[in-house]
N, C-alpha and C positions, 0 to 999 in steps of 0.2 A: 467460456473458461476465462481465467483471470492470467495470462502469463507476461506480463508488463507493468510494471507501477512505477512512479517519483515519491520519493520522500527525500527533499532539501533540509527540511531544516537542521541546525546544526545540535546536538545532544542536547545543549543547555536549553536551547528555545524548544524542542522538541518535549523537554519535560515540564516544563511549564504551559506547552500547548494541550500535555493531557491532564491538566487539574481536575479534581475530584473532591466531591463531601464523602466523606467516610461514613461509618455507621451511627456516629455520634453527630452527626450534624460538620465534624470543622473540615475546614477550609486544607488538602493537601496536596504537593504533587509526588508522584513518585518515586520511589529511588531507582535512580540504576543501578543494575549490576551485568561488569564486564561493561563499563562504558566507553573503554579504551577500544573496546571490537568495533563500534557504530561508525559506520563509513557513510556518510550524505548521496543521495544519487539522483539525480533526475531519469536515471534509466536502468530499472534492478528486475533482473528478468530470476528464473531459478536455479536454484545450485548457489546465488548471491546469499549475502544474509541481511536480515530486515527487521526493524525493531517493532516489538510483538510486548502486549500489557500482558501481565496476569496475575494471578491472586499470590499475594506472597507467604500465604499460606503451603505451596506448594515448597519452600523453599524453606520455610520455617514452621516446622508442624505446631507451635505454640502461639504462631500471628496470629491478628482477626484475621480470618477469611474477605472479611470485604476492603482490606489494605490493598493497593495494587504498586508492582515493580515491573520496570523496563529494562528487556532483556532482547540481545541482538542473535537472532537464532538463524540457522539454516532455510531457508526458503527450499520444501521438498521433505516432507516427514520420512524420516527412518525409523521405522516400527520397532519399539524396545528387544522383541524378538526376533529380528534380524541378524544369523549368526553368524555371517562372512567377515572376515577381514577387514574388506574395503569397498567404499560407497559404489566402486565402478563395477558391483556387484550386483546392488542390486537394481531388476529388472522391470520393474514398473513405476509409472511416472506417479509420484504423490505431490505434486506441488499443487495441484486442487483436486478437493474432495466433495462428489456431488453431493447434495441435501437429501437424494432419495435413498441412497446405500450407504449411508455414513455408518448405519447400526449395523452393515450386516459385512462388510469389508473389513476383514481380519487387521486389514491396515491400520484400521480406524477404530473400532470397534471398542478393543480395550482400554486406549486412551480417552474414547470419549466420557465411555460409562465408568471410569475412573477419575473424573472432572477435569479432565487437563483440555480444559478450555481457555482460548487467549484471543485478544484483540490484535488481529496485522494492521498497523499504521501505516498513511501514504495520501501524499498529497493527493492524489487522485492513480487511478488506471487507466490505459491502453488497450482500447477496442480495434481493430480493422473491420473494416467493411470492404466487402469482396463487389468491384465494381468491373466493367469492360475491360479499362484499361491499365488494371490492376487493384492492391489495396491503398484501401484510404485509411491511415489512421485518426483515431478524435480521442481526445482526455477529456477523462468522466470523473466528476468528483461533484461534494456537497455544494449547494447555492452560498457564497459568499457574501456577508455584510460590507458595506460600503469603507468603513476602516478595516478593513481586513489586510492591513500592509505590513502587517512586525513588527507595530511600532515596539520601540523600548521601551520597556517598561520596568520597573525597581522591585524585584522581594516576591513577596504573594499575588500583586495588584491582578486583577484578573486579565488573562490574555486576550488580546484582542486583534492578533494576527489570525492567517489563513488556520481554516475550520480543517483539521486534518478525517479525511475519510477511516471512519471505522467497521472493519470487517472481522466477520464471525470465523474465527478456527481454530483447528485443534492443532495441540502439541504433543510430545513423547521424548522422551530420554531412551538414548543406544548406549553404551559400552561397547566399547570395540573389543577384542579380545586383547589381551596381555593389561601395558599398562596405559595403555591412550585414555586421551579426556573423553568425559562424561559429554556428550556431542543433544546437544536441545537442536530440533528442529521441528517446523511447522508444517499444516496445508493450510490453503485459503477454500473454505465451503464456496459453494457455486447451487444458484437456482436459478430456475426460467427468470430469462430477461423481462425487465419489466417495460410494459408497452414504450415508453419514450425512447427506449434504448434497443426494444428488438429489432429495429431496422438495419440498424449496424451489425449485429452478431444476435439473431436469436440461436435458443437452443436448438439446432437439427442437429440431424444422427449424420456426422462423417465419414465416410469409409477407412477403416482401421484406426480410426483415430475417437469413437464413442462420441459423445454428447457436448456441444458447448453450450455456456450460462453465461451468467455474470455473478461476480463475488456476493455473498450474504452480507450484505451491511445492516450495524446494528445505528439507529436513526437515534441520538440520545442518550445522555448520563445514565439514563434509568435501563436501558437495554442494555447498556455496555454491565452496570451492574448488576445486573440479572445472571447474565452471561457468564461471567468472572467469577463469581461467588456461586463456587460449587458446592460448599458446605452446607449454605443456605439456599439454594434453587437447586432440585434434584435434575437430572439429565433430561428426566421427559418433560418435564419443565421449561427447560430451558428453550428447548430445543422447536418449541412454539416461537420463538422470537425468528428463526430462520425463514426468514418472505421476503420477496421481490421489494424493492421501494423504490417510490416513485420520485420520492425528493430528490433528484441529481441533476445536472446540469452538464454540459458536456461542449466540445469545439474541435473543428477539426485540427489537424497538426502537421508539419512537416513530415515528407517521410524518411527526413532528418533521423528522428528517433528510429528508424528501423533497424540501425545497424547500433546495437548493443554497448559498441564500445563509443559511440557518440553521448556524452554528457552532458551536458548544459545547459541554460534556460531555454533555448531554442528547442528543445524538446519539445516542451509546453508550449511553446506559443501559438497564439493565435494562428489561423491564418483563413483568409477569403477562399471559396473553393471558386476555381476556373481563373484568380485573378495572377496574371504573368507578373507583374512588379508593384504597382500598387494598390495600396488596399484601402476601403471605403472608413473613415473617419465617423466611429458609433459615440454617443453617449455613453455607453455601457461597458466600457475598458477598463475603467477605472482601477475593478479591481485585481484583476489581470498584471496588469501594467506593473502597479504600487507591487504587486509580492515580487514580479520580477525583478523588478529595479532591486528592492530590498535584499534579495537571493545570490544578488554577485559579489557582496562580502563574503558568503559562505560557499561557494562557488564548488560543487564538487570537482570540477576537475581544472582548479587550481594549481592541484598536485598530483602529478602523476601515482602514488599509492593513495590517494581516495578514489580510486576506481575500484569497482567491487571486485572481491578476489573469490577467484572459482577455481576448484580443484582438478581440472582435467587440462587446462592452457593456462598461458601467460595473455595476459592486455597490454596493450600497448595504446597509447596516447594517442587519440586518431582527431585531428585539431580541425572543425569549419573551416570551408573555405573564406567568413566570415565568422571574425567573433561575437561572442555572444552582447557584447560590447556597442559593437558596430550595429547590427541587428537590432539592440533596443536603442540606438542613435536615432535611427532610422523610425523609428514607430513616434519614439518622442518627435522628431519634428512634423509627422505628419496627421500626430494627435489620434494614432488608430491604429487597432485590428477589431477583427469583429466582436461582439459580444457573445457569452457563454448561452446556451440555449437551448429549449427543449425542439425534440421533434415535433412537429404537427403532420396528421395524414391527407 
């Protein structure tokens, strides 16, 4: 399953991270709407909300179809036929949708064959692996180019910050009853782990808990628009681009990130398994390092309401006993954490 991901970057670099050619060849990014909703997070678990592409066709029955718009939805589909009141109604978990029941799950079913398909963005995911002496978590995301740091850059220029992980899912529109907002929310698809990554979390069957995967990613500008573009790629169509991939890269991580309401770059970072304080000095931090360093201008938990807001409790500001500050003090002088990297058996 997919029930953990980061997405830092800030709205503006975030939409310049998903540039696109249109159908005519140019050069665009896409608009947001509801850009005032996007809350940054290094740790957005479900019931948060998380910025999701889709065809802006869906929004304007007269766009091209393969135009795309950034939109900040509910992590957790509420099925447009959904007829209670209130979310703490309904009774089963949709914040992933497996690849194998997607057509036949009433959940899913009419939204998908009704093209309301969308991209969930995120710097990468959060696996655990179930060990002796508990879990170990590691962040999985796409192989990074050696500038991959955010840099600034002016206008169109193409971006050349971190490669944000792009996952296959569907969406649907609720109406609450009376006069509440029109409520967008998503699931993230899930398929067998692909070999570099079933070691940490392949799919077995859990007791009362079904099937775990790992998220559908779509590998590519061309997948993403295949996917998106319902008008022009029909469902059974599409839905061929759902497969395991192997291109991802992955490290282990504090188990810092376990508790939700912890934010910060230390989420992500690196870290050596078995080493008590310090860590061995790679070549290959590079670029790790660079997006983190980069990351604490936009810091989500700068400010106590960029923490993601969930409908069932309040958050509260829960500070490292180390800043995140302090923590890349620390790596910078000793020129290290480990490097991102596949499993081998």
């Amino acid at each position: 399953m997919c029930g953990r991901t980061a997405c830092s970057l800030a709205a503006d670099k975030l939409r310049r991270a998903c540039a696109y050619r249109d159908r005519r060849g140019q050069h665009r990014q896409p608009e947001w709407v509801r850009q005032e909703r996007y809350q940054p997070s290094y740790n957005k678990g479900p019931q948060s909300r998380g910025p999701v592409l889709l065809s802006r066709r869906h929004l304007h029955q007269d766009a091209d179809s393969s135009e795309r718009v950034l939109m900040d939805m509910r992590w957790g589909l509420v099925p447009s036929w959904f007829k209670q009141d209130s979310l703490s109604k309904l009774q089963f978990n949709t914040s992933n949708c497996r690849s194998d029941t997607m057509l036949s799950k009433s959940s899913y079913k009419g939204a998908l064959l009704n093209g309301k398909r969308c991209v969930v963005l995120a710097d990468g995911f959060y696996e655990w692996q179930q060990q002796s002496g508990g879990k170990q978590p590691y962040f999985i995301y796409f192989p990074q180019t050696k500038d991959a740091m955010d840099k600034e850059t002016e206008g169109d220029e193409e971006w050349k910050g971190w490669r944000l992980l792009t996952m296959a899912g569907i969406f649907d529109c609720w109406k609450p009853p009376g006069e509440g907002e029109m409520l967008y929310s998503y699931t993230i698809i899930t398929v067998d782990a692909s070999k570099d990554v079933s070691f940490i979390h392949d799919r077995q069957v859990r007791p009362g808990k079904g099937v775990a995967g790992m998220p559908a990613i779509l590998d590519g500008d061309e997948a993403i628009r295949k996917w998106l573009d319902f008008a022009e790629v029909p469902t059974q169509e599409a839905v061929k681009l759902i497969q395991p991939t192997e291109n991802i890269v992955f490290h282990p991580v504090s188990t810092f990130v376990n508790n939700i309401r912890n934010n910060t770059p230390e989420c992500v970072a690196p870290i050596e398994l078995g080493a008590k304080k310090e860590v061995k000095a790679t070549p290959g931090n590079k670029v790790m390092l660079g997006w983190l360093k980069s990351s604490q201008e936009d810091s989500p938990q700068k400010k106590e309401n960029d923490l993601p807001k969930w409908t069932s409790q309040v958050i509260h500001t829960c500070l490292p006993k180390k800043t995140s500050a302090d923590v890349l003090q620390q790596w910078l002088g000793k020129q290290g954490q480990p490097a991102a990297k596949k499993h081998k058996a």
